[in-house]
Structures are given as structure tokens and as C-alpha cells.
C-alpha positions in Angstrom: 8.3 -2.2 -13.4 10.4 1.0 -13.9 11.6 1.4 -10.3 12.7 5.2 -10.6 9.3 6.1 -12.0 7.2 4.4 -9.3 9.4 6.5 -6.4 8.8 9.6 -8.7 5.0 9.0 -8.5 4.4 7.7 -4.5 7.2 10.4 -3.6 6.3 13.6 -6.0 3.5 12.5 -8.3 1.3 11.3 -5.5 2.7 12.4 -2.7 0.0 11.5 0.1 0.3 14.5 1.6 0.8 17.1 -0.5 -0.9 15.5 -3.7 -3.9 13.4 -2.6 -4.2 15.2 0.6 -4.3 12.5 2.9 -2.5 11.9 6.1 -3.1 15.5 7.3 -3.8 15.0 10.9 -0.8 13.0 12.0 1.0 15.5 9.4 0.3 19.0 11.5 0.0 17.2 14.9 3.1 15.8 15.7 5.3 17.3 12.9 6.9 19.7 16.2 10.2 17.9 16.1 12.3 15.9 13.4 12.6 13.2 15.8 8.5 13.0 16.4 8.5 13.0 12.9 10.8 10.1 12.3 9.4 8.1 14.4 5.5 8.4 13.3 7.1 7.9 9.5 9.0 4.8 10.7 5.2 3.5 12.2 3.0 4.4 9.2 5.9 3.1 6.9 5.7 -0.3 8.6 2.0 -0.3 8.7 1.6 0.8 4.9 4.4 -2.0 3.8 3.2 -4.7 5.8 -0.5 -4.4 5.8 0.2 -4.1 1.8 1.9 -7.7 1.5 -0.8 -9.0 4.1 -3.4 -8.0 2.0 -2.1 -9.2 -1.6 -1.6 -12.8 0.1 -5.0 -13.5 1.2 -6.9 -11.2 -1.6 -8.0 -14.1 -3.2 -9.4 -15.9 -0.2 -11.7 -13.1 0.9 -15.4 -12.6 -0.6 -15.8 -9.2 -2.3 -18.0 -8.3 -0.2 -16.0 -8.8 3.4 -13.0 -6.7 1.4 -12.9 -3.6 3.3 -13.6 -5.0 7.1 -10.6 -7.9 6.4 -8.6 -4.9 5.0 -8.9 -2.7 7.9 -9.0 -5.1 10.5 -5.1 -6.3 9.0 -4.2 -2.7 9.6 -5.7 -2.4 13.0 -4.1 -5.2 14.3 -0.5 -4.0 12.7 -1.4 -0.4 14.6 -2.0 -2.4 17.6 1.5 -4.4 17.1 3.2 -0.8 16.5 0.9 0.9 19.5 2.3 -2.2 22.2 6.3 -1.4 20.6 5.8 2.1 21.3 4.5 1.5 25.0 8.3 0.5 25.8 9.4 3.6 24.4 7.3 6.2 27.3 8.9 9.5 25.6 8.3 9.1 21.9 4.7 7.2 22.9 3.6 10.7 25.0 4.7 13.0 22.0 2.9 11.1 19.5 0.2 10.1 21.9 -3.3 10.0 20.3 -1.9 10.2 16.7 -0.3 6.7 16.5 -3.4 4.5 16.8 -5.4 6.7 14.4 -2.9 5.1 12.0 -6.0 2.4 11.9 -7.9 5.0 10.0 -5.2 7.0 8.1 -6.6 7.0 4.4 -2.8 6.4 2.5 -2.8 2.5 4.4 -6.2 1.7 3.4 -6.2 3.5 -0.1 -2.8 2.0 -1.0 -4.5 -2.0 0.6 -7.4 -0.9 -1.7 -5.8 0.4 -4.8 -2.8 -1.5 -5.6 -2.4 -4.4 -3.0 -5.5 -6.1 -3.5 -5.1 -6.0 -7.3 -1.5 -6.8 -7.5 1.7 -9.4 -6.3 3.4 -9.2 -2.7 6.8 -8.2 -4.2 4.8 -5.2 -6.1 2.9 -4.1 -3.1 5.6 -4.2 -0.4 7.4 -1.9 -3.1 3.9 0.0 -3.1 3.9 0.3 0.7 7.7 1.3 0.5 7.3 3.8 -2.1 4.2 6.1 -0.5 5.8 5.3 3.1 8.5 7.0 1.6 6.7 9.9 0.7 4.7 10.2 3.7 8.0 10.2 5.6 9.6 12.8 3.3 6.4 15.8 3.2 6.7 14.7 7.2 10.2 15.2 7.9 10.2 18.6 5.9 7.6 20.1 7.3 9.0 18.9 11.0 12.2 20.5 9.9 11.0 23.7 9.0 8.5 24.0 12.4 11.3 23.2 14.2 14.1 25.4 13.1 11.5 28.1 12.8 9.5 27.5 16.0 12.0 26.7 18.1 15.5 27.8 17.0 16.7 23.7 17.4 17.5 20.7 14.6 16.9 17.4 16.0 16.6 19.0 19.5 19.8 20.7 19.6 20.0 25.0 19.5 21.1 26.3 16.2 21.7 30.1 16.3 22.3 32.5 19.7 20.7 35.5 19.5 17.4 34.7 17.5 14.4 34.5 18.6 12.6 31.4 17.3 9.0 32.4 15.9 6.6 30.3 18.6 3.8 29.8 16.3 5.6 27.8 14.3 5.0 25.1 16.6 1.1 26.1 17.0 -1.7 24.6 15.0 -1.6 28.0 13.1 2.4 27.4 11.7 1.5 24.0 11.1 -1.2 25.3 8.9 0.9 27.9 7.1 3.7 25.7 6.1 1.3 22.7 5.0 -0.4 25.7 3.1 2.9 27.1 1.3 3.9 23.5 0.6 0.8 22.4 -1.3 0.9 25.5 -2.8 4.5 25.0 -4.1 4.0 21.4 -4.8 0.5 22.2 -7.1 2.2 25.4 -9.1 5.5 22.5 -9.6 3.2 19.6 -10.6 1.5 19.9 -14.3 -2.0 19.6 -13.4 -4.2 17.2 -16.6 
């Protein structure tokens, strides 16, 4: 397995975000702050890398036909594990409030379970899991960064520049939007489209 091409392809090639387009709801809603941001990657990171190594050790035990519910009930229980950790941690559980347990249905954990973990070795898919956890957390982070500098003149919660005015909407749905929007836009004009 070449190691630097699989990070190119689950960070750049197919980014979940900006590539496959998945992921977009946790993406705009609590990309406000770098640290909101962290901490959702850090969940759907865990969820993508364990439900992946759950789901190429029993692959061969489950009927074809059962797949899907097995597949998605191993992630909903992981959500639920990540849900309860959260609870101990009140701030970080109010700002991503709704968005962590709609990690359940978040379309990069059960495309990745579907697409590579049920056809391939644990060692491949916790890579797997790794690899587009990375680049969930990376289109994430970015896009936090930017809202936040922009919308509220802070990094990581603490004020950068006196004197400036931070552009609100930044923080709005609408910025959240407009920098998604610029950022698929760079990433497709970057990426050689087949």
C-alpha cells in the first residue's frame, strides 16, 4: 500500500468535504470556533476509525442482506459511546449540541464502512478511517479558522488585532456558506477533473 498516495487521496483527492461533498451539516454548523472544530474532528475521527475495524472483523459473519442495518447500528452505538464522553464535558457538548449524534447518519462513516471496510483487512481500514478522518478534520479546521478570524477577530478564542472590526456574518449560516462555496470552488478548479 503506498501510504503517501492513500493520505493524498482521503485528504485532497477525496476529500469528504470538499470532493464528495459529504459531511456538510456538521461542516457549516459548528465550524464557529477552531476549538468546536477540533473537537467534532476528534469524534467523527474516532467514529470513522473504529467503526471501520469493527466492521472488517465481523464482515464475513453478516448475511449480505443484514449488511447495511449491522453497519449502521456499529456506528450508532460508537456515536452513542462518543455522545455519553461528551456529556462530562457540558461546554464543548452545548456548542456541538445536535450535530454530534447526527454523526450516526453522517454519509463519510457509512460510505467509508461500505466502500472499503467491508471489502478489505482491519490494518487497511483503520488506515482507511485514519486517512478520511484526517481529511474531514483538515476541510473542518480550515474553514473554522477562517470563520473565526473573520467573524470574530479571535484564533482559538483569543483577540488577534485591536482596532478591526470582525465581519459578524462570518459566523452566520450565510459566511459559512460563502467560505464552503470559495473552498469547493478552489479545490474543483485545483483538482483535474476525468
Amino acid at each position: 500500500m503506498n501510504y503517501f498516495y492513500e493520505f493524498k487521496k482521503g485528504a485532497w483527492l477525496k476529500n469528504p468535504v470538499l470532493v464528495i461533498t459529504l459531511g456538510l451539516c456538521p461542516a457549516l454548523a459548528v465550524a464557529t470556533s477552531v476549538v468546536n472544530a477540533l473537537w467534532m474532528s476528534l469524534a467523527v475521527t474516532f467514529v470513522l476509525v473504529i467503526s471501520n475495524i469493527l466492521v472488517s472483523l465481523v464482515k464475513n459473519y453478516i448475511p449480505e442482506h443484514i449488511r447495511l442495518p449491522v453497519f449502521v447500528t456499529i456506528i450508532a452505538a460508537l456515536v452513542t459511546i462518543v455522545e455519553l464522553t461528551f456529556n462530562s464535558l457540558e461546554s464543548y457538548n452545548k456548542a456541538l449540541g445536535i450535530y454530534l449524534p447526527l454523526i450516526a447518519v453522517n454519509f463519510i462513516i457509512l460510505g467509508r464502512a461500505e466502500e472499503f471496510a467491508s471489502k478489505n483487512d482491519v490494518i487497511s481500514s483503520a488506515l482507511d478511517g485514519l486517512i478520511f478522518g484526517a481529511g474531514f478534520s483538515i476541510t473542518l479546521i480550515v474553514l473554522a479558522s477562517i470563520r473565526e478570524i473573520m467573524g470574530a477577530n479571535t484564533f482559538f478564542g483569543y483577540p488577534l488585532l485591536d482596532n478591526v472590526q470582525p465581519v459578524s456574518v462570518m459566523i452566520l449560516a450565510p459566511g459559512a456558506f460563502f467560505i464552503l462555496g470559495l473552498m469547493l470552488w478552489g479545490v474543483n478548479t485545483v483538482i483535474p477533473k476525468k
